[in-house]
ZADO-1210 file (C-alpha; in nm, 4 decimals, padded with zeros to 6 digits):
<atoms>
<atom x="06.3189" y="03.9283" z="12.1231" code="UNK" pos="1"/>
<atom x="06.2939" y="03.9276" z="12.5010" code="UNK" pos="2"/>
<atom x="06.2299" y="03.5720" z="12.5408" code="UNK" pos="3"/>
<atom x="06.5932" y="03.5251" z="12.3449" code="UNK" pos="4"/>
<atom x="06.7662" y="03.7610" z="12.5750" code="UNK" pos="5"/>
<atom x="06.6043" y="03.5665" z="12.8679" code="UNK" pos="6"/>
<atom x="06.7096" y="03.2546" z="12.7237" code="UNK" pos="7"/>
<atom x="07.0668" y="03.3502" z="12.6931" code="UNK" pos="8"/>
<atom x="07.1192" y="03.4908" z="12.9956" code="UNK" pos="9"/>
<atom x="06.9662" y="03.1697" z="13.1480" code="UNK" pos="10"/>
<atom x="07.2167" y="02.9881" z="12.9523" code="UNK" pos="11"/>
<atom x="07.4923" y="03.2258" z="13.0681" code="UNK" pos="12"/>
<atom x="07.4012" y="03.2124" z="13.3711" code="UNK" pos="13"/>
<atom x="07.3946" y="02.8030" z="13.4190" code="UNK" pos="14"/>
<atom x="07.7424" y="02.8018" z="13.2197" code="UNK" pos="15"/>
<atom x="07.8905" y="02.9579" z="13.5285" code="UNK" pos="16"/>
<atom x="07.7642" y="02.7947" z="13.7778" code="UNK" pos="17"/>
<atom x="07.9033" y="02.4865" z="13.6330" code="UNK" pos="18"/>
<atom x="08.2315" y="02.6565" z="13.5783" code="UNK" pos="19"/>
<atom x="08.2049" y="02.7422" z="13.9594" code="UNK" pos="20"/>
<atom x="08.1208" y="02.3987" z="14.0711" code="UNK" pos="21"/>
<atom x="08.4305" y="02.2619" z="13.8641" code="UNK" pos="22"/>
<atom x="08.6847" y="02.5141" z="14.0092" code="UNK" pos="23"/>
<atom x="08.5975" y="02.5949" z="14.3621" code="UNK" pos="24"/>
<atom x="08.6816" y="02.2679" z="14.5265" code="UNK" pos="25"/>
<atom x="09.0567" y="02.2849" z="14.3908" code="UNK" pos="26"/>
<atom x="09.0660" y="02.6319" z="14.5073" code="UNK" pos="27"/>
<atom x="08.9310" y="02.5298" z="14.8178" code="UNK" pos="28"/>
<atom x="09.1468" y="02.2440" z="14.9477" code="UNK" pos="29"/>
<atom x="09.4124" y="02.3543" z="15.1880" code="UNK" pos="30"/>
<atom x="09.5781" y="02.7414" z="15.1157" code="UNK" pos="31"/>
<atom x="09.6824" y="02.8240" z="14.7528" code="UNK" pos="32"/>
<atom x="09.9758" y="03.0088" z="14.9166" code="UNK" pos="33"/>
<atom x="10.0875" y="02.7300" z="15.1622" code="UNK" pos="34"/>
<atom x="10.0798" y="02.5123" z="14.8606" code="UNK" pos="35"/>
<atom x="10.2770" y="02.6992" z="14.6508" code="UNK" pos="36"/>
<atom x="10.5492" y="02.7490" z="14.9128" code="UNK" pos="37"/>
<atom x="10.5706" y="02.3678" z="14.9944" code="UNK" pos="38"/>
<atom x="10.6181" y="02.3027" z="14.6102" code="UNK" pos="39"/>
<atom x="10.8928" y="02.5641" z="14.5492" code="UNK" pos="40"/>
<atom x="11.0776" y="02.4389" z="14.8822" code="UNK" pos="41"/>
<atom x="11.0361" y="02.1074" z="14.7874" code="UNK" pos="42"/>
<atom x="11.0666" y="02.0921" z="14.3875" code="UNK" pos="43"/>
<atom x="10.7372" y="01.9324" z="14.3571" code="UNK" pos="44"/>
<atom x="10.4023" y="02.0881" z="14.2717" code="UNK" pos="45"/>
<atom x="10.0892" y="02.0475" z="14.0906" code="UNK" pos="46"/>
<atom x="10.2120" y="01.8194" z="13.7680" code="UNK" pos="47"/>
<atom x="10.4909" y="01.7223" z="13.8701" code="UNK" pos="48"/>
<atom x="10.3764" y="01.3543" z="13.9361" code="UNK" pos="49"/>
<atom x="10.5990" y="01.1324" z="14.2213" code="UNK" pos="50"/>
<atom x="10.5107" y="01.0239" z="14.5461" code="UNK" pos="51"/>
<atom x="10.5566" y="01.3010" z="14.7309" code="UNK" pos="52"/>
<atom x="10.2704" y="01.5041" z="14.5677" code="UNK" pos="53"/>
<atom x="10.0128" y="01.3014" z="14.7972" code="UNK" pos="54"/>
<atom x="10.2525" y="01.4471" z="15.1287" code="UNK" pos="55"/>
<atom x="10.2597" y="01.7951" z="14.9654" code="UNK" pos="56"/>
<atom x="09.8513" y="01.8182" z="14.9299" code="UNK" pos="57"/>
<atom x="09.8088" y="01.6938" z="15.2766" code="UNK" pos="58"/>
<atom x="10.0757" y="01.9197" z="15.4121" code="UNK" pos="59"/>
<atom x="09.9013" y="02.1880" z="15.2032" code="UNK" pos="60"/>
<atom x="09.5512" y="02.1454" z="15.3720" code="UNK" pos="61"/>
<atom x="09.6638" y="02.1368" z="15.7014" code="UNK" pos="62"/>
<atom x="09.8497" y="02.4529" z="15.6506" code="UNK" pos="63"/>
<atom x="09.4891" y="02.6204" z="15.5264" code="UNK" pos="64"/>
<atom x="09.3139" y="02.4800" z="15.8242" code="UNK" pos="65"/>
<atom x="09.5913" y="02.6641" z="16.0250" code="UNK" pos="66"/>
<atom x="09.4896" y="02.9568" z="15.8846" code="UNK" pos="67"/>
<atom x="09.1956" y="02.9595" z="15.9619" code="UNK" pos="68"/>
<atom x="09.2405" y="02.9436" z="16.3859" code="UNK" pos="69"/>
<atom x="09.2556" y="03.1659" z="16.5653" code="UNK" pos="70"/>
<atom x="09.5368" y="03.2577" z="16.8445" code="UNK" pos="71"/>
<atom x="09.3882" y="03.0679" z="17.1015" code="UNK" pos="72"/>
<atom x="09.3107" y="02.7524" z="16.9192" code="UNK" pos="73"/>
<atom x="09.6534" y="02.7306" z="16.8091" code="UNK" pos="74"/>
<atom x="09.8317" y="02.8127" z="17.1327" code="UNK" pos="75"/>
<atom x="09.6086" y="02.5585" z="17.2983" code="UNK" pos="76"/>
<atom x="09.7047" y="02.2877" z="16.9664" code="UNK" pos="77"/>
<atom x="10.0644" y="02.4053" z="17.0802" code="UNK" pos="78"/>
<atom x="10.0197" y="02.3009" z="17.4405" code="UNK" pos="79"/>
<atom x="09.9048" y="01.9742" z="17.3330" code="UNK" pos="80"/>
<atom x="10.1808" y="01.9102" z="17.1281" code="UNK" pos="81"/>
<atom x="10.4405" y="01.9863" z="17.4061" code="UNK" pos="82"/>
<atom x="10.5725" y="02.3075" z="17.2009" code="UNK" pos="83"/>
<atom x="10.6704" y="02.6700" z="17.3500" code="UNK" pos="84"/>
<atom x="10.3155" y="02.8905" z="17.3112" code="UNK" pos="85"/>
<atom x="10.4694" y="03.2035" z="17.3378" code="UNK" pos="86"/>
<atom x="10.4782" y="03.4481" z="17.0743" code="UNK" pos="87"/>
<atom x="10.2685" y="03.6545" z="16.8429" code="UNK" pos="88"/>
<atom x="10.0071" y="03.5005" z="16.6214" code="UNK" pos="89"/>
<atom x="10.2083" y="03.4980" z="16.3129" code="UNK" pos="90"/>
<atom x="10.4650" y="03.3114" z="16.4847" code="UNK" pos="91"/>
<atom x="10.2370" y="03.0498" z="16.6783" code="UNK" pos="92"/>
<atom x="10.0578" y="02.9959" z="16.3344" code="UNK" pos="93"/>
<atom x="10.4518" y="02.9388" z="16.1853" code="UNK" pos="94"/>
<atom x="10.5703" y="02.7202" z="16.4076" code="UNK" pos="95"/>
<atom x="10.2504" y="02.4772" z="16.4364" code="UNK" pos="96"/>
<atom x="10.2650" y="02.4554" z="16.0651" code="UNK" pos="97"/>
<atom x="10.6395" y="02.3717" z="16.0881" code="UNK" pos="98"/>
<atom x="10.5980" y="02.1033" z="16.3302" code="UNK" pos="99"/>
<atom x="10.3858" y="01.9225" z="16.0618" code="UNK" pos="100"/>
<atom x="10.6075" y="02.0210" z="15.7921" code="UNK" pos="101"/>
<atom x="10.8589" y="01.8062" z="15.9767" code="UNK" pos="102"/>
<atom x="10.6219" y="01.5360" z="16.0934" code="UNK" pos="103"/>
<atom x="10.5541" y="01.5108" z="15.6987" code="UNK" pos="104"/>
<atom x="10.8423" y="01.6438" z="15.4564" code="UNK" pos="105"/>
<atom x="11.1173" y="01.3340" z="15.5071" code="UNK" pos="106"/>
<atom x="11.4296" y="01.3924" z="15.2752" code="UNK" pos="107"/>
<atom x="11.3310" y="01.2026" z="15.0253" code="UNK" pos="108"/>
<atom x="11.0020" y="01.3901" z="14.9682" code="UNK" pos="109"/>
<atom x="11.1942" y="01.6991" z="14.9804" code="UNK" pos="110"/>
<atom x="11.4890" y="01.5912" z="14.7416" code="UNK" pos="111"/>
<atom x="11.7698" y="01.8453" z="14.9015" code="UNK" pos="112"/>
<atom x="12.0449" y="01.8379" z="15.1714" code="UNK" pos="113"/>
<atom x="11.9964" y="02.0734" z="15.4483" code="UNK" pos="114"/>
<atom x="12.2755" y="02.3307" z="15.5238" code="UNK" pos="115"/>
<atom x="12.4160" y="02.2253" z="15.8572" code="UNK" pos="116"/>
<atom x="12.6170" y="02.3704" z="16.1020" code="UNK" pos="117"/>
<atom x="12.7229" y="02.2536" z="16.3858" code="UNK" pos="118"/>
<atom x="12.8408" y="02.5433" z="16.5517" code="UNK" pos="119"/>
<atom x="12.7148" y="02.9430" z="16.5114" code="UNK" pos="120"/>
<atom x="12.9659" y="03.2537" z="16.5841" code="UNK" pos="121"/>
<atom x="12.7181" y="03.4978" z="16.7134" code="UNK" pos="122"/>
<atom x="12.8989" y="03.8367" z="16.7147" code="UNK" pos="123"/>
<atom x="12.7816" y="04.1801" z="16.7720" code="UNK" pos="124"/>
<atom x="13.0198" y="04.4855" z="16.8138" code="UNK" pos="125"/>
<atom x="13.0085" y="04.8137" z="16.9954" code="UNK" pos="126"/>
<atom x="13.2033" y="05.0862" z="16.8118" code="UNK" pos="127"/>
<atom x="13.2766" y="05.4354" z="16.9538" code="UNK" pos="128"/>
<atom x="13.0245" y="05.7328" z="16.8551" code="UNK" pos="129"/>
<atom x="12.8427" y="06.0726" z="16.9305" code="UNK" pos="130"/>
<atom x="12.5154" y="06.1215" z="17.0331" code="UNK" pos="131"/>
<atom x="12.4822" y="06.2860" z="16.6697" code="UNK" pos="132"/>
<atom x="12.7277" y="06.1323" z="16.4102" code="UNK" pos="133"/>
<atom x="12.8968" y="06.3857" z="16.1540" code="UNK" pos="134"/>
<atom x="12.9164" y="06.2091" z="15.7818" code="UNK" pos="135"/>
<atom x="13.2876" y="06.1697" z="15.8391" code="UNK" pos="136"/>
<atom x="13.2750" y="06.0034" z="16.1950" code="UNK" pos="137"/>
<atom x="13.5193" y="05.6967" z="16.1575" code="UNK" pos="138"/>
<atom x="13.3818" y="05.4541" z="16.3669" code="UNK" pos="139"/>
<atom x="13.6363" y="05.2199" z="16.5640" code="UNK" pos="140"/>
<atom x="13.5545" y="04.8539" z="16.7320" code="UNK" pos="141"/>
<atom x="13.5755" y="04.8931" z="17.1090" code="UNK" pos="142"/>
<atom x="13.3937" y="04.5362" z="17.2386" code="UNK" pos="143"/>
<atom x="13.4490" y="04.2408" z="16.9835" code="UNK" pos="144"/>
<atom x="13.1901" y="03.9469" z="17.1713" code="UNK" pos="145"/>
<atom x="13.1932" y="03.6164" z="17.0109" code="UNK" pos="146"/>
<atom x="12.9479" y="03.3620" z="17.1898" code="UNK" pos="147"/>
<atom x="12.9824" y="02.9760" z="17.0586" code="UNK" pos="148"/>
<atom x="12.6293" y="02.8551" z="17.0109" code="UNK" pos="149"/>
<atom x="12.6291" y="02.4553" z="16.9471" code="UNK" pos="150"/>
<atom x="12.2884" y="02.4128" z="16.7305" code="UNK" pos="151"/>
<atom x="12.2237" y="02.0817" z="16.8153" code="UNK" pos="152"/>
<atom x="12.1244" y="02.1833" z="17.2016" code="UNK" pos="153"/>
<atom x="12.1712" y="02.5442" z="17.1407" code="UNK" pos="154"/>
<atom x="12.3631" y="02.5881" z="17.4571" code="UNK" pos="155"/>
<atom x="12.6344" y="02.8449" z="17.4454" code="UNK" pos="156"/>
<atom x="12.9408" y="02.6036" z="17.4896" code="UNK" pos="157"/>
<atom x="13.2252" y="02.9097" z="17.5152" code="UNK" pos="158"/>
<atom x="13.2319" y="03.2495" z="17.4267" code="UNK" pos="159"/>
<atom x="13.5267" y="03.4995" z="17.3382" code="UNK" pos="160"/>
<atom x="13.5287" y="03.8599" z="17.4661" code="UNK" pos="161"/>
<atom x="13.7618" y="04.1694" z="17.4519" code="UNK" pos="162"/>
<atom x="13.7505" y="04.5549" z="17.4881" code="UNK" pos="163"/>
<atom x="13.9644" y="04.6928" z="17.2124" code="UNK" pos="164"/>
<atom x="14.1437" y="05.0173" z="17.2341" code="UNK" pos="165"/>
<atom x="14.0468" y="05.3269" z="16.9522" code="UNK" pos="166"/>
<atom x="14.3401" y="05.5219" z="16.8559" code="UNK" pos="167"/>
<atom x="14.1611" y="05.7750" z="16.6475" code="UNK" pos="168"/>
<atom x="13.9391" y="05.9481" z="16.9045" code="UNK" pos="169"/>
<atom x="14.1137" y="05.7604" z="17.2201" code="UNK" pos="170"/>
<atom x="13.8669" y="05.9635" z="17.4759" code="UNK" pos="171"/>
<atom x="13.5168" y="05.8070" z="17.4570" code="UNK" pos="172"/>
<atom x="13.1901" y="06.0329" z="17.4356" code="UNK" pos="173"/>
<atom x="12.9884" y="06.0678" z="17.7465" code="UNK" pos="174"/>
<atom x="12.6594" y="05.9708" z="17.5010" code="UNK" pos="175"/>
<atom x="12.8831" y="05.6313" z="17.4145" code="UNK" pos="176"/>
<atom x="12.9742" y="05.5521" z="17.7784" code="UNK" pos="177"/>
<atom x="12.6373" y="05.5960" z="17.8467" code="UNK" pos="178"/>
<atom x="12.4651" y="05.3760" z="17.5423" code="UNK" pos="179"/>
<atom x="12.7327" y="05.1119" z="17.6175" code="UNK" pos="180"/>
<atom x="12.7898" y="05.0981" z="17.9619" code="UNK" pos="181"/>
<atom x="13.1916" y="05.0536" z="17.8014" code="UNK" pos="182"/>
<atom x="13.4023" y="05.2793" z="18.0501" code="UNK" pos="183"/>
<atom x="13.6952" y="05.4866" z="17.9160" code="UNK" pos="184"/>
<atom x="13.9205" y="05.3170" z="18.1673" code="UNK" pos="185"/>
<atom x="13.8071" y="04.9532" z="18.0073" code="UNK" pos="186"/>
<atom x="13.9182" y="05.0321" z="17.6937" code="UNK" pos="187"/>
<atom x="14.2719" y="05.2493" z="17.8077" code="UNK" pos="188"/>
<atom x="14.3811" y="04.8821" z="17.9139" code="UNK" pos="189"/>
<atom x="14.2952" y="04.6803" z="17.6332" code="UNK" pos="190"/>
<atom x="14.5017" y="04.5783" z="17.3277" code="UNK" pos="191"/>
<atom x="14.4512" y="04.7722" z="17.0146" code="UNK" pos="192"/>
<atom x="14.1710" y="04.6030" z="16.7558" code="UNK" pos="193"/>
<atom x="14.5186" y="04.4335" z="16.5219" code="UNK" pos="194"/>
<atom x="14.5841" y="04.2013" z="16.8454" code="UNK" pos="195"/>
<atom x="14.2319" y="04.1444" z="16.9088" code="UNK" pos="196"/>
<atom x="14.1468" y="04.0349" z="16.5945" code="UNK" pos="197"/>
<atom x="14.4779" y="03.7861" z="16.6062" code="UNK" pos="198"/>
<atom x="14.3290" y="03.6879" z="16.9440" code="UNK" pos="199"/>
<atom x="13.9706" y="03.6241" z="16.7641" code="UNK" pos="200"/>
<atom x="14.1351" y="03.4048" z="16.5202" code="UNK" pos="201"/>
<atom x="14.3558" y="03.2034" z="16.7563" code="UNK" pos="202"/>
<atom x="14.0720" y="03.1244" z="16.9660" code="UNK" pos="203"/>
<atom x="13.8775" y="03.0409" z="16.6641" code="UNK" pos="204"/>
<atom x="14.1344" y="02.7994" z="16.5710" code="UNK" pos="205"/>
<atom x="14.1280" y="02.6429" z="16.8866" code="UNK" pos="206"/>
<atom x="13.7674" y="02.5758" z="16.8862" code="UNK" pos="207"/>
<atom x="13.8539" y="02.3970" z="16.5703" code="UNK" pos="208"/>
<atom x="13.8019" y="02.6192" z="16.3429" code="UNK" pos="209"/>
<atom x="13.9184" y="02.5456" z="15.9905" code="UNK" pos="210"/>
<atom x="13.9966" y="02.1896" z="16.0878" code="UNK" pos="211"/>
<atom x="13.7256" y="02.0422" z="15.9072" code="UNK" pos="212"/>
<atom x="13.5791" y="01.8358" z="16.1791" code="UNK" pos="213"/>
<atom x="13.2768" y="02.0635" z="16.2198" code="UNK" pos="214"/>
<atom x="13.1005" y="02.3357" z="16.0423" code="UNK" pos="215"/>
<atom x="13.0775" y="02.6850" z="16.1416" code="UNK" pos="216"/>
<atom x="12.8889" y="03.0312" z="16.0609" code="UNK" pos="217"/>
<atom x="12.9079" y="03.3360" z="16.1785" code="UNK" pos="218"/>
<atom x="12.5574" y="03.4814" z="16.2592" code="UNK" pos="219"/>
<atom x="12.5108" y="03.8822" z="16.3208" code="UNK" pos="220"/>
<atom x="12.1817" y="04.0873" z="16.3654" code="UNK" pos="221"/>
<atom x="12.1917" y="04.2378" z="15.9973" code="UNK" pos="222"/>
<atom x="12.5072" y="04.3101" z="15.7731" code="UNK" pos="223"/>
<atom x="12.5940" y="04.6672" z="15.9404" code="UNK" pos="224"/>
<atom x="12.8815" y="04.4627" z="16.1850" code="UNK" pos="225"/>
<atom x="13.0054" y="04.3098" z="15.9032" code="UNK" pos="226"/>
<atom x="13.0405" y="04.6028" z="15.6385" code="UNK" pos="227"/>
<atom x="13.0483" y="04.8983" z="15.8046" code="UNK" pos="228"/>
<atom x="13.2602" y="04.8445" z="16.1716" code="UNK" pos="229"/>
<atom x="13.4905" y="04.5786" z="16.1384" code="UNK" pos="230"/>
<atom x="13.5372" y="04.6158" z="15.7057" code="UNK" pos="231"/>
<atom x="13.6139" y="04.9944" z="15.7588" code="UNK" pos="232"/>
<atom x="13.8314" y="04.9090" z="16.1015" code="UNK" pos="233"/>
<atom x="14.0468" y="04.6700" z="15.8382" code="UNK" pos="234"/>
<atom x="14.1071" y="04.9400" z="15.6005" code="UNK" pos="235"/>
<atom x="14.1895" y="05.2083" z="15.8919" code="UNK" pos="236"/>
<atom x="14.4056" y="04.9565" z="16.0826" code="UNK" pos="237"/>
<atom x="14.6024" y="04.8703" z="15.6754" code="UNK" pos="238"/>
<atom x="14.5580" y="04.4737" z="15.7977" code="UNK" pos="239"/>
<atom x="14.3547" y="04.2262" z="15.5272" code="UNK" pos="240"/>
<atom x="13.9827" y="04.1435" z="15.5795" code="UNK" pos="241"/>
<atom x="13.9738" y="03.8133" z="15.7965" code="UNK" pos="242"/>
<atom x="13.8634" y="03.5142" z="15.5444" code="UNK" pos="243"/>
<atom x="13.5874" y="03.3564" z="15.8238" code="UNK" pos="244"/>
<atom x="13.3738" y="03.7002" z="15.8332" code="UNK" pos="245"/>
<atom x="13.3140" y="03.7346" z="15.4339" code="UNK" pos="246"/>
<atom x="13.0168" y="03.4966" z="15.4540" code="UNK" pos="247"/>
<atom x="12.7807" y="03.4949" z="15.7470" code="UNK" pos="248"/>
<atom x="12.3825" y="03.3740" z="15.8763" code="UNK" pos="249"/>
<atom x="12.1892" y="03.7387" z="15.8997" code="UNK" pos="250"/>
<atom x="11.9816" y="03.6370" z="16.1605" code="UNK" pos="251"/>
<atom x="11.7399" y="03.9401" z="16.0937" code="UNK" pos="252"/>
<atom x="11.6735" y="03.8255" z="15.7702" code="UNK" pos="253"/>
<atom x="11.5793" y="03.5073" z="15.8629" code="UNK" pos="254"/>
<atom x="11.3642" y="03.6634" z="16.1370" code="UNK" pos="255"/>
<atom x="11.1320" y="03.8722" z="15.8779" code="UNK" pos="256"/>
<atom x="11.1031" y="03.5804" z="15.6196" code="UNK" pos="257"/>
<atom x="11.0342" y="03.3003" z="15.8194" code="UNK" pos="258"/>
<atom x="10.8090" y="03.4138" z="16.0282" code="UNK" pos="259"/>
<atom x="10.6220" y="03.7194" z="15.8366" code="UNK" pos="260"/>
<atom x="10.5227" y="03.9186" z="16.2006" code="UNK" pos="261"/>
<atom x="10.3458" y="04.2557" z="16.1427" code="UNK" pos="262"/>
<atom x="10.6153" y="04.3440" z="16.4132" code="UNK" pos="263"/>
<atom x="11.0021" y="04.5027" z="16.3523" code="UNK" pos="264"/>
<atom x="11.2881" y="04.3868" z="16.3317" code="UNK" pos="265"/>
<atom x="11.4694" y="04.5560" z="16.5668" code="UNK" pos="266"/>
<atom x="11.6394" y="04.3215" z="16.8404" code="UNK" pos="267"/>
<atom x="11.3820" y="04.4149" z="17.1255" code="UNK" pos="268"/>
<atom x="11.1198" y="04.3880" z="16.8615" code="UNK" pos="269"/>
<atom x="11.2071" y="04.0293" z="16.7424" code="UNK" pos="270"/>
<atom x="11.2114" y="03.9573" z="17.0965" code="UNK" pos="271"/>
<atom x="10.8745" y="04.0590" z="17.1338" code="UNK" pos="272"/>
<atom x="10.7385" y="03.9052" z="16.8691" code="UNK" pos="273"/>
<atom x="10.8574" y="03.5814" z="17.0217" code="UNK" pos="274"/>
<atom x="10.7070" y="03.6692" z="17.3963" code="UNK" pos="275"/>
<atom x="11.1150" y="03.7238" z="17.5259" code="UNK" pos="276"/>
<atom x="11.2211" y="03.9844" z="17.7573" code="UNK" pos="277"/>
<atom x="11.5433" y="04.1182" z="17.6320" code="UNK" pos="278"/>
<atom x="11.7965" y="03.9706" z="17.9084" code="UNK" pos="279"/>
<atom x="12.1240" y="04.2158" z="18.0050" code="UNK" pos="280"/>
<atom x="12.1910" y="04.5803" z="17.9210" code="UNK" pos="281"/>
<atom x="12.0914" y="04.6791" z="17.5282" code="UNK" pos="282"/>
<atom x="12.3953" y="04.8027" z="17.3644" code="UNK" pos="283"/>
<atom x="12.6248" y="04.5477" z="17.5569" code="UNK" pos="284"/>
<atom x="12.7781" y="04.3777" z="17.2645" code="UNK" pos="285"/>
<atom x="12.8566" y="04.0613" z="17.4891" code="UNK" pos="286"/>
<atom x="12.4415" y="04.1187" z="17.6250" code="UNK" pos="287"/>
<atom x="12.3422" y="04.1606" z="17.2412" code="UNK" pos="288"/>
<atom x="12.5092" y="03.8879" z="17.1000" code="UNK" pos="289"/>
<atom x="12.3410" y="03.6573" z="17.3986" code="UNK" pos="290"/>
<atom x="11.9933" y="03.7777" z="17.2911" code="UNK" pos="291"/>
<atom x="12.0743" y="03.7656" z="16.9513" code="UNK" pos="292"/>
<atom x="12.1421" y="03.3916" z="17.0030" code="UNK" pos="293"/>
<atom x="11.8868" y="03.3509" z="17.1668" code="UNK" pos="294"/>
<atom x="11.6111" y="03.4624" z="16.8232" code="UNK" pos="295"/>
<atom x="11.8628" y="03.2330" z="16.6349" code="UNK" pos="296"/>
<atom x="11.8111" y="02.9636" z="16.8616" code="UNK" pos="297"/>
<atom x="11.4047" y="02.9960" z="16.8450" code="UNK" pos="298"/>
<atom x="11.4238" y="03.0034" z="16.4730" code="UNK" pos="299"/>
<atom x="11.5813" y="02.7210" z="16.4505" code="UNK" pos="300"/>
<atom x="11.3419" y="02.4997" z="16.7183" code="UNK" pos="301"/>
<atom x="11.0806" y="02.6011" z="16.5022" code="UNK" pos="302"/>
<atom x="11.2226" y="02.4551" z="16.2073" code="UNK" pos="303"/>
<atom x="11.4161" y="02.7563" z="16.0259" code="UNK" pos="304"/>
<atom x="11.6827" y="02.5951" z="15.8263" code="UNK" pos="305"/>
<atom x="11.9753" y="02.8958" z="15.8973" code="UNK" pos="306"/>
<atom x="12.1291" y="02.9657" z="15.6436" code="UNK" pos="307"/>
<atom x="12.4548" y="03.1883" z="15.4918" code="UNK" pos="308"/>
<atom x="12.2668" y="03.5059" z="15.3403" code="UNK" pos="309"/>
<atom x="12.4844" y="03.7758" z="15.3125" code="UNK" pos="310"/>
<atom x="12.8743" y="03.7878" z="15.2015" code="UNK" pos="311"/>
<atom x="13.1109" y="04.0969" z="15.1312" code="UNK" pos="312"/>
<atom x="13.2260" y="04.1193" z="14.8086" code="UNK" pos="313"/>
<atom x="13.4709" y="04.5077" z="14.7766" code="UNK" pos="314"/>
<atom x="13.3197" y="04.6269" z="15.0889" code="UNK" pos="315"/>
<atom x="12.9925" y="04.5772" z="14.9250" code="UNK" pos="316"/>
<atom x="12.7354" y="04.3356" z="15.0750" code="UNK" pos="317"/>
<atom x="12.6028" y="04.0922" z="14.8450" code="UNK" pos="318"/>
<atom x="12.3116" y="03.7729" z="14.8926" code="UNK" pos="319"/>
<atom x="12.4017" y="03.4756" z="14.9187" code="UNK" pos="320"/>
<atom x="12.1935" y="03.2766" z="14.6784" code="UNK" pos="321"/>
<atom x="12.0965" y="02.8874" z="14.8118" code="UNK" pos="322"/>
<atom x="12.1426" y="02.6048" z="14.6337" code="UNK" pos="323"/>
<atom x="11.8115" y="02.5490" z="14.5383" code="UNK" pos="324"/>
<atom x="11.7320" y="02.8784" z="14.4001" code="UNK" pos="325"/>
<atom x="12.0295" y="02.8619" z="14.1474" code="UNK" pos="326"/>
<atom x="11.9214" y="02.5190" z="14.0271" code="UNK" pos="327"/>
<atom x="11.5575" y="02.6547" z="13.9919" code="UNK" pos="328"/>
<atom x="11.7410" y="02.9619" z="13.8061" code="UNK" pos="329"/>
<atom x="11.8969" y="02.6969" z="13.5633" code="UNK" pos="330"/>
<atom x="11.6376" y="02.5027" z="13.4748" code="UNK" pos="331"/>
</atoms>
């Protein structure tokens, strides 16, 4: 009876090791993870034959060898490759793996048409408040900053900027003078938000908005511009939502899936994580929007496709689902 059990155990035991030996080296090329994420970006994974599978595995085991340096060795592959080496590891590791994502993934591999803009609206407003907020504080717009970021050379080719005027608490807080550096006698000489706005969308126009010669999208640090300040300054004000600011690039969004950092989100923090110094005053809307251009335009050099995210939909803000992900829904 014990030599049996032996036996089968033996048995059991030599079963595995051949199951082992069968399934470790598939497990073993490249990262499962990387793998997966090329496929769903690209519409082509394990079994789904054509010529690009040979790219994808390739792609796939450089990404795993990636993984496996450390900070150093892939600031010092960086340096050889003439890219920027600052940032955490999460973001060197990111952008290394996106240069060879580039060098490999041509559009025919990849099978869809990038999103392009040519130009991003980079806005950020400053709104009067308290240094504590009641529930029924009605904020108001008193800085509308647009900055017009060409994404091609990412150079800021003009910028719009106006103080507006409140009307329902006229005299500003000491604590908002103070987080904004926005004096009461800047905004007692500025137009009320209605003009600004009509101001915004003149200059817009002239920029060639809406003319169809280039594409634009209006790129904010999160959705709270958008839906809370200048939505709720629309309703208080009785004038219609303006069309361009329903859809827009959440830049912080972008931030936290493209490059995965253990870090925050927060503006400084995104900074950070990319080895930038905030430049300017925090809190400046005109100084915010500059800095927040300034993530969008690293995102983008390391191969971040931007992207409309977010849209208002009844004051309500809603995702923006891509293309590819609602034929992938469909099928």
């Amino acid at each position: 009876m014990l030599n049996e059990i032996v036996l089968v155990g033996g048995l059991i035991f030599v079963f595995t090791l051949l199951y082992l030996s069968f399934l470790l080296p598939s497990k073993m090329i490249g990262n499962d993870e990387d793998e997966k994420e090329n496929s769903t970006k690209t519409g082509k994974g394990r079994g789904s034959g054509g010529g690009g599978d040979g790219v994808l595995r390739e792609l796939s085991l450089t990404n795993g060898q990636i993984n496996r340096m450390n900070k150093e060795e892939v600031r010092q592959k960086l340096e050889e490759l003439h890219l920027e080496t600052r940032g955490v590891k999460e973001v060197l590791k990111k952008r290394l793996k996106s240069y060879y994502k580039k060098e490999k993934l041509t559009p025919d591999v990849v099978g869809v048409k990038s999103e392009h803009y040519d130009f991003l609206l980079v806005i950020d407003f400053e709104a009067t408040c308290m240094e504590e907020n009641p529930p029924d504080f009605q904020h108001e717009i008193i800085e509308f900053p647009i900055l017009l970021v060409n994404t091609e050379t990412l150079i800021v080719e003009d910028q719009f900027h106006s103080y507006c005027r409140p009307t329902i608490n006229p005299k500003l807080t000491p604590f908002c003078t103070k987080l904004t550096g926005i004096t009461q006698k800047m905004v007692d000489k500025a137009p009320e938000f209605p003009q600004v706005l009509e101001d915004v969308l003149d200059w817009m126009s002239s920029k060639g908005y809406g003319m169809g010669h280039s594409r634009f999208a209006v790129a904010t640090d999160g959705p709270w511009d958008m839906c809370r300040f200048l939505y709720q300054q629309c309703l208080y004000c009785g004038i219609p939502y303006p069309r361009p600011f329903r859809r827009w690039i959440n830049v912080k969004k972008h931030f936290a899936n493209f490059y995965q950092t253990r870090g925050g989100t927060k503006l400084q923090e995104m900074l950070a994580s990319l080895g930038l110094q905030f430049e300017g005053k925090p809190h400046s809307g005109r100084d915010d929007a500059v800095n927040i251009a300034r993530i969008a335009g690293r995102l983008i050099q390391d191969g971040c496709e931007l992207r409309v995210n977010e849209c208002l939909n009844n004051g309500r803000v809603e995702p923006v689902v891509p293309p590819r992900a609602k034929l992938a829904s469909n099928n």
